[in-house]
N, C-alpha and C positions, 0 to 999 in steps of 0.2 A: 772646486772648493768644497769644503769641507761642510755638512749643512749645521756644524754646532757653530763655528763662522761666523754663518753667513746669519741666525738667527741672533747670535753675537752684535752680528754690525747694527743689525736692525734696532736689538734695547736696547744701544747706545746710544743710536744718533733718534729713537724717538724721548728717551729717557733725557736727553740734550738737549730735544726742544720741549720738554714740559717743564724742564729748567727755567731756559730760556722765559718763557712764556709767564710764568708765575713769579718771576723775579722783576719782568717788565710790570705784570700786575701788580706786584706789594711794592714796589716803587712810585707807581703812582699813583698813591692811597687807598689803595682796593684791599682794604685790610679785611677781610673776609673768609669766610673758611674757604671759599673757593680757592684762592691766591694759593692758602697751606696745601692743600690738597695738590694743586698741579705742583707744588714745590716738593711734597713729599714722595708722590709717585713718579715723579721726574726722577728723585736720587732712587729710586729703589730700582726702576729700570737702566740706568746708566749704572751703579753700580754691577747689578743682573749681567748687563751685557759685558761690562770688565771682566766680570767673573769668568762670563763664558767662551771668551775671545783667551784670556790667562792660560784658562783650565785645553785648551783646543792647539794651542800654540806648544811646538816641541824643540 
């Protein structure tokens, strides 16, 4: 495998659970910068890793 991939797979699925993670938090009232924060860096890596799984794929 290819290591831009394999770095790929990895922002996506941690970038999926910071999703994850800060959506379960602002659901259940944890409105707090923290919540935004795991929600932000969540999409930034999930997107990241899209990107770099796209860009690696022929």
């Amino acid at each position: 495998m290819n290591t831009k991939s394999v770095l790929g797979m990895i922002l996506t699925l941690v970038g999926l659970v910071g999703l994850i993670y800060g959506g379960i938090d602002f659901t259940q009232g944890g409105v707090s910068q923290a919540s935004f924060v795991y929600l932000i860096l969540g999409a930034v890596f999930f997107f990241a890793g899209v990107g770099l799984i796209r860009s690696t794929r022929t």
